[in-house]
ZAVO-975144 format. One record per residue: residue number from 1; chain; x, y, z of N, C-alpha, C, O in turn. Coordinates in Angstrom, 3 decimals, padded with zeros to 6 digits, m for minus. Layout:
DRENFI    i  ch      n_px      n_py      n_pz     ca_px     ca_py     ca_pz      c_px      c_py      c_pz      o_px      o_py      o_pz
DRENFI  NUM   A         X         Y         Z         X         Y         Z         X         Y         Z         X         Y         Z
...
***
This chain:
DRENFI    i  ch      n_px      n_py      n_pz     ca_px     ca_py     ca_pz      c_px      c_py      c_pz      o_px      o_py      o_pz
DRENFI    1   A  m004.491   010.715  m000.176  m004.065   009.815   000.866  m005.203   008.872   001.243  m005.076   007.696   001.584
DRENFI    2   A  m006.214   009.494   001.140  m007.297   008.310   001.883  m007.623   007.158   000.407  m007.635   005.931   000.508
DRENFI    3   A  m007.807   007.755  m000.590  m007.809   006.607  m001.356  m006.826   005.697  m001.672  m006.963   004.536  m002.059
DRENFI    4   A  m005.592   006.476  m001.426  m004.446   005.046  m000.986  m004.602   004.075   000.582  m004.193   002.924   000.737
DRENFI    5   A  m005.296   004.918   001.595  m005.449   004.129   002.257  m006.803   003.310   002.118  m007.282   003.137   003.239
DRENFI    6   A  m007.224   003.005   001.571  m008.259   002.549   001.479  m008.374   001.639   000.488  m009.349   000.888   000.443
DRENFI    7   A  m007.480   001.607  m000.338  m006.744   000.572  m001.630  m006.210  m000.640  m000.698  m006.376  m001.860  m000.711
DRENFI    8   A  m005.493   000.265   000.118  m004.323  m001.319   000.880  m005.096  m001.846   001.821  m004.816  m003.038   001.946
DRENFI    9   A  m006.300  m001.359   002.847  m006.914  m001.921   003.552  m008.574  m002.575   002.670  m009.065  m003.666   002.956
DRENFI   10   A  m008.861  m002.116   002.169  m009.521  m003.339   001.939  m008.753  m004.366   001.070  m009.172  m005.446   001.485
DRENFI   11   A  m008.114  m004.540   000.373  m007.026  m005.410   000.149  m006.577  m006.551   001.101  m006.371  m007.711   000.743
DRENFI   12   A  m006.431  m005.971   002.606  m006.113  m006.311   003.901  m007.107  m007.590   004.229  m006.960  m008.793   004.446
DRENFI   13   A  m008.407  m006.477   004.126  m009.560  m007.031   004.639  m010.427  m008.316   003.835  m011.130  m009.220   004.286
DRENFI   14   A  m010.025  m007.943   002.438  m010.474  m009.167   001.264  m009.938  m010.143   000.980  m010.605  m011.114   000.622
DRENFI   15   A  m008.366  m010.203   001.061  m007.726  m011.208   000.610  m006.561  m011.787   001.850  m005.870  m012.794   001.699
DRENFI   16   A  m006.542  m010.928   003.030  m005.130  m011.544   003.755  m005.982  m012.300   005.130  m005.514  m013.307   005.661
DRENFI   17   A  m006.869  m011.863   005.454  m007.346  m012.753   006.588  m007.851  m013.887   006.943  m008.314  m014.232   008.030
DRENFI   18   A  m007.675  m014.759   005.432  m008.306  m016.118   005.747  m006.928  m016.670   006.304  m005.739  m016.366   006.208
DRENFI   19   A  m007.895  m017.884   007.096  m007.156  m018.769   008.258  m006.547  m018.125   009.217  m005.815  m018.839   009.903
DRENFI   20   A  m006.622  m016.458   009.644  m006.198  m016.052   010.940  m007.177  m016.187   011.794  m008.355  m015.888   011.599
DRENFI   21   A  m006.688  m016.656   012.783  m007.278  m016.726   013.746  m008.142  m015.536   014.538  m009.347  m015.683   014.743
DRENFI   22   A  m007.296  m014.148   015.034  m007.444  m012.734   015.192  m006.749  m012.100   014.195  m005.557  m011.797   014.249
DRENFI   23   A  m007.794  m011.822   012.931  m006.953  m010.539   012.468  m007.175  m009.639   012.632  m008.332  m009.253   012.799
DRENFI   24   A  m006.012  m008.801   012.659  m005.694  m007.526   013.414  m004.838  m006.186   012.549  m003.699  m006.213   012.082
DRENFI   25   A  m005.917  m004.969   012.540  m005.152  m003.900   011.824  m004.840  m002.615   012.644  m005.509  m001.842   013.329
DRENFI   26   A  m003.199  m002.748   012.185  m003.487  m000.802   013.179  m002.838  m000.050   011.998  m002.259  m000.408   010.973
DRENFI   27   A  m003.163   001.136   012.551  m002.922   002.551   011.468  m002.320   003.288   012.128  m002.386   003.307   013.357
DRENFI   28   A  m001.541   004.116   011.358  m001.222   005.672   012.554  m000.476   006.141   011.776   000.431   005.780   011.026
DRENFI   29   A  m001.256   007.464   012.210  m000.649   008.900   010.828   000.632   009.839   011.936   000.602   010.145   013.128
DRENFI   30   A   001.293   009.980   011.230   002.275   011.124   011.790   002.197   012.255   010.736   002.107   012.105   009.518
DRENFI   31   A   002.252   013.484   011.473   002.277   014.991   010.258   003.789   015.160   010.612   004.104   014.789   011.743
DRENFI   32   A   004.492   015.524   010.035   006.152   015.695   009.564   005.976   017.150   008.865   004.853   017.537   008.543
DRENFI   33   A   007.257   018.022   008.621   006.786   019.440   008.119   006.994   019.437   006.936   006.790   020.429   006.236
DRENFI   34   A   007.573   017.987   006.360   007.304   017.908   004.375   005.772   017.123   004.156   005.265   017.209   003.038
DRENFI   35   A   005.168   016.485   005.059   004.081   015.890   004.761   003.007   015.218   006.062   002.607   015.584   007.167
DRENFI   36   A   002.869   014.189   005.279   002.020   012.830   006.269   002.469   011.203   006.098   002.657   010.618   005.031
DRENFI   37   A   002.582   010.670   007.413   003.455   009.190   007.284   002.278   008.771   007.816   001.537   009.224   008.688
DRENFI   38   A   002.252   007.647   006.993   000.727   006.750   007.250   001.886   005.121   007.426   002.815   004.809   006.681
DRENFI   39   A   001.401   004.409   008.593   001.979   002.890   008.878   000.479   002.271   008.962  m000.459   002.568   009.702
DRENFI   40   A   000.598   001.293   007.920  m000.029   000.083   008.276   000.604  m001.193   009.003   001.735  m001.612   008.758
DRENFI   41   A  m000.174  m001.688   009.818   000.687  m002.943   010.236  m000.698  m004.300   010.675  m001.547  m004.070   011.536
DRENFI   42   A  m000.653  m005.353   010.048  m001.629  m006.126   010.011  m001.225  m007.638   010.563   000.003  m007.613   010.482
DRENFI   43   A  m001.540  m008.746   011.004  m001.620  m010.189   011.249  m001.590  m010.758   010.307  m000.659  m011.563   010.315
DRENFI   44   A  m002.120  m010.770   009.489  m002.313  m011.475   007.998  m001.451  m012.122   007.438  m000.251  m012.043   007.704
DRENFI   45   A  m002.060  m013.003   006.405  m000.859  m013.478   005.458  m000.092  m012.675   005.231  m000.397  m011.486   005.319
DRENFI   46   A   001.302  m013.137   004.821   002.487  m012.613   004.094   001.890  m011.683   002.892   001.030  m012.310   002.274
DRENFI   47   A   002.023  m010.848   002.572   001.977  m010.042   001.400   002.643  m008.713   001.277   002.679  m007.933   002.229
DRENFI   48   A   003.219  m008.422   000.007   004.374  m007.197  m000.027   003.730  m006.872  m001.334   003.753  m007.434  m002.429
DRENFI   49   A   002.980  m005.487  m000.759   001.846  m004.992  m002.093   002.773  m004.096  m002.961   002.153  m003.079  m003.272
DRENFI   50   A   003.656  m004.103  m003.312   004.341  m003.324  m004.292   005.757  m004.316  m004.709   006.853  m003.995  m005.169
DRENFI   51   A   005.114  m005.787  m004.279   006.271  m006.632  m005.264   005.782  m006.943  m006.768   006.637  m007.383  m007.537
DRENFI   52   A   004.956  m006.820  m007.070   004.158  m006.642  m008.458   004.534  m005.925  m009.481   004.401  m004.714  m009.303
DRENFI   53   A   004.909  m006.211  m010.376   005.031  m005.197  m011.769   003.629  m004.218  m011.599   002.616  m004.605  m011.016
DRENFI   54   A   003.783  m002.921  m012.207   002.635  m001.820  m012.761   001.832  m003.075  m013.417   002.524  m004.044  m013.731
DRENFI   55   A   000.295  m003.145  m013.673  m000.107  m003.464  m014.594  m000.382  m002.900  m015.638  m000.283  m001.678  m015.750
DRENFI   56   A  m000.754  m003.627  m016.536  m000.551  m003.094  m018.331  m001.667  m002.511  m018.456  m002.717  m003.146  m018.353
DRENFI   57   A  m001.629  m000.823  m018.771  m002.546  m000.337  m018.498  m002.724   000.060  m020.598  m003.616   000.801  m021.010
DRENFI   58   A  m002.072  m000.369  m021.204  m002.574  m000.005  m022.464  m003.253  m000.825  m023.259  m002.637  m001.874  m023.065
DRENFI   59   A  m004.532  m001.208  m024.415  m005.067  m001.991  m024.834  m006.070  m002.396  m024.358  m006.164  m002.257  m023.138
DRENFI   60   A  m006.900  m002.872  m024.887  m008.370  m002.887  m024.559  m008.583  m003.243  m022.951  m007.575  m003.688  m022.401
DRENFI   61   A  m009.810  m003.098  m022.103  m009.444  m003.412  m020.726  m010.311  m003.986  m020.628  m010.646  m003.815  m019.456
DRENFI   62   A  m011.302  m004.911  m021.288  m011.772  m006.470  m021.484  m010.774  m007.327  m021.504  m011.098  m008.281  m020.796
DRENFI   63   A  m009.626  m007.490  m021.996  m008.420  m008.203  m022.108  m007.519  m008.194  m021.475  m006.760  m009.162  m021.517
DRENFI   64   A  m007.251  m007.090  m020.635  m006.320  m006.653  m019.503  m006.265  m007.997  m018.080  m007.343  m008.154  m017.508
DRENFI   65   A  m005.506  m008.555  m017.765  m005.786  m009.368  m016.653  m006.485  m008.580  m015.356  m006.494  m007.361  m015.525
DRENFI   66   A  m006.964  m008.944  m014.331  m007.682  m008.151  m013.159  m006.718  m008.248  m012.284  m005.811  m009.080  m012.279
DRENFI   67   A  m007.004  m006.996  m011.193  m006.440  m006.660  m010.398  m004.806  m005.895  m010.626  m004.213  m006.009  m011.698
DRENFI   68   A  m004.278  m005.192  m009.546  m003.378  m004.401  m009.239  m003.082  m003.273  m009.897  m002.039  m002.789  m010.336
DRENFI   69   A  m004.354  m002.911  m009.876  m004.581  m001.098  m010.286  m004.870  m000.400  m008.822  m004.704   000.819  m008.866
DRENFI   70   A  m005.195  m000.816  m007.769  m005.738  m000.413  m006.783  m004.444  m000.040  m006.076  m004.356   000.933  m005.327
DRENFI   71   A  m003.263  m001.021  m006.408  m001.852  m000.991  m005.178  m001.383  m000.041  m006.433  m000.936   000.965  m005.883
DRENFI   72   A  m001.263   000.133  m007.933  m000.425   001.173  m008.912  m001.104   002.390  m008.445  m000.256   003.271  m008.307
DRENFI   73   A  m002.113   002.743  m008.188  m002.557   004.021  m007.855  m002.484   004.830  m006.682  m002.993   005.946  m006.584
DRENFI   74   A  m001.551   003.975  m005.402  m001.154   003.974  m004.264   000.249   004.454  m004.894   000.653   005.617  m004.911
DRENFI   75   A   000.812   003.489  m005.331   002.409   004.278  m005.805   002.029   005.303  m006.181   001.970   006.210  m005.350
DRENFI   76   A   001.720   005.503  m007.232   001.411   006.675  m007.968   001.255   008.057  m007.174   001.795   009.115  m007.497
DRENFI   77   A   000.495   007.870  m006.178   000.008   008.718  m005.049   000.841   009.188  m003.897   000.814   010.323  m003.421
DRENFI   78   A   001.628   008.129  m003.481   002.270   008.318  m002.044   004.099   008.953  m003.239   004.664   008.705  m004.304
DRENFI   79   A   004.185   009.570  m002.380   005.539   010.374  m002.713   006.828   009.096  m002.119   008.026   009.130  m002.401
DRENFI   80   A   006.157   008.097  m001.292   007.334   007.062  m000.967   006.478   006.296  m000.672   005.282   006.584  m000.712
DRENFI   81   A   007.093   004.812  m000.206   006.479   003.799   000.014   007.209   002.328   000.299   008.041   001.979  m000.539
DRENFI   82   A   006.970   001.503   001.351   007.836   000.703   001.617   007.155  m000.799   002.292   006.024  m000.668   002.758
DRENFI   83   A   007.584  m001.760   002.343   006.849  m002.925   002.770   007.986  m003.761   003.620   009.125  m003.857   003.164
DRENFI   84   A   007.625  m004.359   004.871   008.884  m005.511   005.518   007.710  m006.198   006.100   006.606  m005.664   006.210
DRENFI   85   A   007.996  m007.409   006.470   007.368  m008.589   007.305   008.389  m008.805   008.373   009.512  m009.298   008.267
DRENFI   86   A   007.697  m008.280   009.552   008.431  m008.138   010.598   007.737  m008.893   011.726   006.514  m008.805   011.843
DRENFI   87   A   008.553  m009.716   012.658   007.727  m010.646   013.076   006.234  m011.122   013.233   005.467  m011.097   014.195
DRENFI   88   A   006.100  m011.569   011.926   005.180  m011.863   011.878   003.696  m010.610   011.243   002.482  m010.810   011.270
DRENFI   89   A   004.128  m009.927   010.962   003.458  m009.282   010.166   003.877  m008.248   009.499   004.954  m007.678   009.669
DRENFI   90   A   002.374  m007.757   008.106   003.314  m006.995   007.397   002.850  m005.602   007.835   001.700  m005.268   008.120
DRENFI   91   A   003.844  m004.930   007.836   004.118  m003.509   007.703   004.476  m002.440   006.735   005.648  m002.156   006.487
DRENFI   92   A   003.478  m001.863   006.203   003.728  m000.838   005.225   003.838   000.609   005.806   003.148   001.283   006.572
DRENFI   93   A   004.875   000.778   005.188   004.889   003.054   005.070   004.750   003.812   004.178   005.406   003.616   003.154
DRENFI   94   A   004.019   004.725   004.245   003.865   005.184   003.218   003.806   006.802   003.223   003.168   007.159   004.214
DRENFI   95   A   004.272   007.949   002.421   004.754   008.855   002.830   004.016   009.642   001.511   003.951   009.275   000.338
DRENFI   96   A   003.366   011.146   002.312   002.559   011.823   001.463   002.850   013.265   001.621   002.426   013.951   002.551
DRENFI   97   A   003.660   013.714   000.574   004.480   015.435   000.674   003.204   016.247   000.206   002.398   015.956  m000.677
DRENFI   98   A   003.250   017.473   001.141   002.686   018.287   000.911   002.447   019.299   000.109   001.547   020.138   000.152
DRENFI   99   A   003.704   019.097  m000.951   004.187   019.530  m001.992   003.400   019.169  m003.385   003.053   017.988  m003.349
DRENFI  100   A   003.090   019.689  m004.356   002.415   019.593  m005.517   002.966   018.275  m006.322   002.396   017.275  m006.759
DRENFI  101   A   004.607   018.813  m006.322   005.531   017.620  m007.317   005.906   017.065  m006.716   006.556   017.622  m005.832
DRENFI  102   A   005.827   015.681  m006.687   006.503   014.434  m006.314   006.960   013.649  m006.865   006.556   013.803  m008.017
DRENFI  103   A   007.861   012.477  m006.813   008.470   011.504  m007.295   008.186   010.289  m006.959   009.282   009.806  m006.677
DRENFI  104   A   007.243   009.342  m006.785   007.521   008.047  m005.868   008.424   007.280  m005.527   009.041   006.884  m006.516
DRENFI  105   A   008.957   006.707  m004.186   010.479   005.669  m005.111   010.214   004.593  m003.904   009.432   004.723  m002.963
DRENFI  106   A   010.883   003.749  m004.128   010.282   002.524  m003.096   010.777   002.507  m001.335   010.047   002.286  m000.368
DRENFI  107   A   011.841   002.732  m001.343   013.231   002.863  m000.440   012.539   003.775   000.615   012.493   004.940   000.220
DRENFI  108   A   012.034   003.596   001.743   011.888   004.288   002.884   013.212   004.205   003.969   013.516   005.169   004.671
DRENFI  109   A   013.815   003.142   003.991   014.928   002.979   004.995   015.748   004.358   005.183   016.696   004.410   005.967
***
């Protein structure tokens, strides 16, 4: 969990805060009795970190284009995961079972 959180916030922190005026991040974990619900919610530019294809992780990785291994390893990780832009900012959920086997799938609603 912390290296997924820590994928999407500096992400946050590197690429969404130019031209805000106050940018602004909050967090907050809830424990649930299948897991942990982590909400991000930020000021920032528009961005929906899991509208991206996986990147191509086969073939040499000199040649590979850069970036979005940091948001695939967040899917990979969180057992769910979800993104809306809600007035005015975005909001991610992201959901971490306490359970060994998981499935990821996008759909938090």
């Amino acid at each position: 969990m912390r290296i997924a959180l820590e994928e999407l916030l500096v992400n946050i922190v590197s690429y969404g805060r130019a031209d805000v005026v106050n940018p602004r991040i909050e967090v907050a974990l809830q424990r649930t009795p299948a897991g942990l619900e982590v909400f991000i919610k930020d000021n920032t530019r528009p961005f929906d970190p899991f509208a991206r294809d996986d990147p191509e992780l086969d073939g040499d990785p000199d040649e590979r284009a850069i970036g979005g291994l940091g948001v695939f390893l967040v899917r990979q990780l969180a057992a769910a995961y979800a993104y809306r832009r809600v007035d005015g900012q975005n909001q991610v959920e992201l959901t971490f079972s306490l359970q060994s086997d998981h499935t990821a799938t996008r759909n938090l609603e």
